[in-house]
N, C-alpha and C positions, 0 to 999 in steps of 0.2 A: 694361861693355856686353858683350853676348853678340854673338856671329855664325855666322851658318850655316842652314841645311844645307850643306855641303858636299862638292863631288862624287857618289856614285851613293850610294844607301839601299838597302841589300839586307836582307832579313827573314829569316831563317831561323825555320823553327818552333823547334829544340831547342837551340836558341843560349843561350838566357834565358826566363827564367819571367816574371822583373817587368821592367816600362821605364818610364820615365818622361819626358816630355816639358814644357820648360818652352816658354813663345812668352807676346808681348806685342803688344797693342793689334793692328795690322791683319795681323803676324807671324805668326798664329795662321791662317790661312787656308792656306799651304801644309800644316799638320800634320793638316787634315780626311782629306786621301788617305793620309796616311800611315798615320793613326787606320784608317779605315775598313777599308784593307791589313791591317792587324796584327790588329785583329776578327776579320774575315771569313774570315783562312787561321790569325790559332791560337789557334782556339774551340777551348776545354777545355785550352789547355798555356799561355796566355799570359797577362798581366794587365796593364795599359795605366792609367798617369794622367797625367792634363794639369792643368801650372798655367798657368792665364790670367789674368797680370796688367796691371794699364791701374793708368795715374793717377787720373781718375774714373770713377764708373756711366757718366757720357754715353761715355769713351772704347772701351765695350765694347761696341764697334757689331756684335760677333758672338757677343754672348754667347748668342741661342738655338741658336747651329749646334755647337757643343761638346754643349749639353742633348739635342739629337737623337740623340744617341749610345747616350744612359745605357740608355732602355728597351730597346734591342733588345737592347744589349749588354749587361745587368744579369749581374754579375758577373767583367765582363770587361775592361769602362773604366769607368773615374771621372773626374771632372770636381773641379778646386776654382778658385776667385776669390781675386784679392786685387787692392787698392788700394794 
């Protein structure tokens, strides 16, 4: 079992290029502001993936709020699924 966030998240643009972000089933809701943070301040230096895993299809009661990401951010966040 995983846990956390914990404590403060701070972003620095020139910290890291790549990150990546695991979160599961309704877990994945804190990681949307974090997502959106990491996009928004480090477009052109940053690149961002999220794995979103759930038990079944019915447990991925947020699986379009990850997909809102992609187009704006194409090139920037990725999104992948697993079961």
């Amino acid at each position: 079992a995983f846990r956390g966030p914990k404590g403060a998240l701070r972003h620095s643009r020139h910290l890291c290029r790549k990150m990546g972000i695991v979160a599961g089933g309704t877990g994945v809701t804190p990681t949307f502001q974090i997502i959106r943070t990491i996009c928004e301040r480090g477009r052109g230096t940053a690149q961002l993936g999220l794995i979103y895993a759930n038990r079944t299809e019915e447990d991925a009661l947020l699986r379009q709020e990850p997909d809102r990401f992609v187009k704006p951010y194409q090139g920037i966040f990725k999104d992948y699924y697993c079961l």
